[in-house]
C-alpha positions in Angstrom: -43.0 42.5 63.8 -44.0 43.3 60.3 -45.1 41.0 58.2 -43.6 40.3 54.9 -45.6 40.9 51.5 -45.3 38.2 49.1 -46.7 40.3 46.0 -45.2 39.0 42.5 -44.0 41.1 40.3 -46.5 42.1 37.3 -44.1 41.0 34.3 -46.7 40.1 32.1 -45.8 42.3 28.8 -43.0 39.6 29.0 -44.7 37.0 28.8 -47.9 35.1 27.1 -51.1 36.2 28.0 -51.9 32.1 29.1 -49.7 31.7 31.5 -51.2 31.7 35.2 -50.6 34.9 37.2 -50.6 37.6 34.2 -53.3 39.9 35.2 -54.1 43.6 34.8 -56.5 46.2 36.7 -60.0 46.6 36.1 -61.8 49.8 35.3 -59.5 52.6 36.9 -56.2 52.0 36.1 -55.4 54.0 39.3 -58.1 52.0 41.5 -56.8 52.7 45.2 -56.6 48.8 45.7 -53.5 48.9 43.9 -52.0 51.7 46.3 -48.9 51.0 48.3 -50.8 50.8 52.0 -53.1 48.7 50.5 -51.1 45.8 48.5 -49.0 45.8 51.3 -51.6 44.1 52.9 -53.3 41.3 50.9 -51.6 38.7 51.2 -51.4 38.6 54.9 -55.2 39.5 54.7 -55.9 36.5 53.0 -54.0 34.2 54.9 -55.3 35.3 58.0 -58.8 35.1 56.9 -58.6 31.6 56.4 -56.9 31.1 58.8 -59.8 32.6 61.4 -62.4 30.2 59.4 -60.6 27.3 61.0 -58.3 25.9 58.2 -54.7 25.3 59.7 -51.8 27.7 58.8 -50.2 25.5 56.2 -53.9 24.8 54.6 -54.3 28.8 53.9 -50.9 29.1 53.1 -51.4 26.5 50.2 -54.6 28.7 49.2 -52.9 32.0 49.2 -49.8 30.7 47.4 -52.2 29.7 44.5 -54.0 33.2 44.7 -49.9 35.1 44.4 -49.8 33.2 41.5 -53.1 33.4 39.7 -53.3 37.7 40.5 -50.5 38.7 43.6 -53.8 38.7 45.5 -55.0 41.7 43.6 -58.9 41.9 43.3 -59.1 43.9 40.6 -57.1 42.0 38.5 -58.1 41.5 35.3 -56.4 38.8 32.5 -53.6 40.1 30.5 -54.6 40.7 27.3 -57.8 40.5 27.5 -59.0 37.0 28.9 -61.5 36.2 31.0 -60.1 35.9 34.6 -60.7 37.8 37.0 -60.2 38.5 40.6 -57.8 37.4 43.4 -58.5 33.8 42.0 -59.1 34.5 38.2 -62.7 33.4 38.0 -63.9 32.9 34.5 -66.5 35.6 32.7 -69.1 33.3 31.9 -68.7 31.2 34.1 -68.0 31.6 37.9 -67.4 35.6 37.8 -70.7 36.4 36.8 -72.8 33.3 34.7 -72.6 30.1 36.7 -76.1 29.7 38.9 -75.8 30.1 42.1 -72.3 29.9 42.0 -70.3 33.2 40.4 -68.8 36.5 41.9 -71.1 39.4 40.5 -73.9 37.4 42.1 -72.9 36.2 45.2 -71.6 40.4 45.5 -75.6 41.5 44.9 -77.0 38.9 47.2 -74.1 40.6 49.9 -74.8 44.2 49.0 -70.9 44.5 48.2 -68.6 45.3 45.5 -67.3 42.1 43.5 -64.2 43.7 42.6 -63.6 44.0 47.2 -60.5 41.5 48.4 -63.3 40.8 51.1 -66.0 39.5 49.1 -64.2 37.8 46.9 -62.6 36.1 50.0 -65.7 35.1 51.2 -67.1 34.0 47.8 -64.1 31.2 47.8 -65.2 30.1 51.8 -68.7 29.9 50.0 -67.5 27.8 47.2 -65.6 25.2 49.3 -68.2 25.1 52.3 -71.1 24.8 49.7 -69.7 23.7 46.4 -67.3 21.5 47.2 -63.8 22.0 44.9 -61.6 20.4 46.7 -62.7 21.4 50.9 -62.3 17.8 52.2 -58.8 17.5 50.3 -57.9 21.0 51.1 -59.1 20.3 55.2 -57.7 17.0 55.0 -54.1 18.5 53.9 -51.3 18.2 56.8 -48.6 20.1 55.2 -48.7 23.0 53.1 -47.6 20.8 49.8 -50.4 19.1 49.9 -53.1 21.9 50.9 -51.2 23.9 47.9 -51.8 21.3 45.3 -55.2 20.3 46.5 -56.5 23.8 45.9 -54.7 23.8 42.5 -56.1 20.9 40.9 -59.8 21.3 42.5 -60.0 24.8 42.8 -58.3 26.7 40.4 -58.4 23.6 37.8 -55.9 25.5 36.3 -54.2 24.7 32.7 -50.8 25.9 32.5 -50.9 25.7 36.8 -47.1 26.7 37.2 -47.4 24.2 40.2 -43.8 25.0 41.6 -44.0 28.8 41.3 -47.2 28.2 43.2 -45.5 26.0 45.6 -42.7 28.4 46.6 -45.1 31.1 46.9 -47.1 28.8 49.1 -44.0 28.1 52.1 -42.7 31.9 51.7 -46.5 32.6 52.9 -46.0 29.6 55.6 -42.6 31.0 56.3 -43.6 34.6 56.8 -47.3 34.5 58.1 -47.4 31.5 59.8 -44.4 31.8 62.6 -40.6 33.1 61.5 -40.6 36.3 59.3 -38.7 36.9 56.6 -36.1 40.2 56.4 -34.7 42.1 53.9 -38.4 41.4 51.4 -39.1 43.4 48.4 -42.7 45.6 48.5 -44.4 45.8 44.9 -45.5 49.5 44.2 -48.6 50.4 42.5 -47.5 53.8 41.5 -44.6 52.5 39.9 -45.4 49.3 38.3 -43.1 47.4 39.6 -41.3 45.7 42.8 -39.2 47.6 45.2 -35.5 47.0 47.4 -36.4 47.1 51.2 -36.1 50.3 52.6 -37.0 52.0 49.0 -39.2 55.0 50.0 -42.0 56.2 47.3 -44.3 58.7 47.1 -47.4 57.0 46.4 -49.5 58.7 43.3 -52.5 56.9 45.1 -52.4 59.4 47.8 -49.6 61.6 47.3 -47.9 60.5 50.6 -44.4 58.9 50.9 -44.0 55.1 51.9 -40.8 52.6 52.6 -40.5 49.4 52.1 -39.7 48.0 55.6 -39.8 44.2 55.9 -42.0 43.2 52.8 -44.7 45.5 53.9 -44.9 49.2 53.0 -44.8 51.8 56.5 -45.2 55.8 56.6 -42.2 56.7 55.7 -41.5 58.9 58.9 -42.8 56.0 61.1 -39.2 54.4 60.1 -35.9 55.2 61.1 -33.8 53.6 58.3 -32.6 55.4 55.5 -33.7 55.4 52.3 -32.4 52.8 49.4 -33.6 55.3 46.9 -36.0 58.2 46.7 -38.6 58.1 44.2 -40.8 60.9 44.2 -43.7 61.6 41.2 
């Protein structure tokens, strides 16, 4: 079955550039992380990446919730407006993206050899920071339900200000819902090429790569991999 992508839409010209979640792109605006196969898969990436490090489903849903809301799992997200987050979980320049000792992005990236602005390494820089740092693990690993694990991750991880902690919440038991055993039909895919998110079934042809993709189940397929018609045609 395919999974369902939880990707919020970017609505942040809308809103204030400090509230959680508002992010951009870094560098390219046209950066192939932010293509249709690939957003399609982050959140489910996340999720089961925790998942495989050992942390019950409704503990990584609680952590991917958070990370919908702080950049729809995006890792080249960059603040709206110009702040300082950055990343999949809106690390701080000058501070944990690249300053803190021992303890930010752009370095634990050189020590790996990889790129700081890959979903993976940033995934593995926040199973480094609660496995070596602390913010929150024995809260987060001591969470039964995916309330708590959500919230624990909020107020030790993200130490966010304006947290949003119901948006994050919701976001937290659609990931349950979808990722962790029932599915959900009839979900939305948010398209890189066109800024925005899409019906199910809405078929694009992705400026990324120039190919066509629908939106089947929250996640985007090949478009000639699927046999439903299209709800709307958007070629470039």
């Amino acid at each position: 079955m395919r999974s369902t992508a939880l990707a919020s839409t970017l609505v942040c010209l809308l809103l204030s550039a400090t509230v959680a979640g508002c992010v951009d792109t870094a560098d390219d605006p046209d950066d192939t992380g932010m293509s249709e196969e690939a957003l399609s898969n982050s959140e489910q990436s996340a999720f089961n990446f925790f998942v495989a490090k050992g942390l019950t489903k409704a503990q990584a849903a609680g952590i991917v919730g958070n990370l919908i809301q702080e950049s729809s799992v995006i890792p080249t997200a960059v603040e709206y407006g110009g702040g300082p987050g950055r990343g999949i979980a809106q690390w701080s320049v000058g501070g944990r993206w690249d300053t803190s000792y021992h303890d930010n992005v752009t370095w634990y990236a050189n020590q790996q050899g990889t790129s700081r602005w890959s979903l993976t390494t940033q995934l593995n820089f926040i199973w480094y920071e609660l496995t070596t740092q602390g913010y929150g693990y024995t809260s987060l690993r001591n969470a039964t339900n995916v309330t708590d694990a959500t919230l624990a991750f909020q107020r030790y991880y993200e130490i966010c200000g304006n947290c949003q902690q119901a948006t994050r919440l919701a976001y937290a038991k659609q990931v349950l819902a979808a990722y962790g055993g029932g599915g959900t039909s009839g979900a939305s895919c948010y398209s890189g090429t066109l800024g925005k998110q899409m019906p199910s079934n809405a078929c694009v042809q992705s400026k990324f790569d120039g190919l066509w993709y629908q939106c089947s189940l929250g996640s985007w397929v090949d478009r000639w991999s699927d046999p439903d018609a299209c709800n709307g045609v958007y070629p470039l």
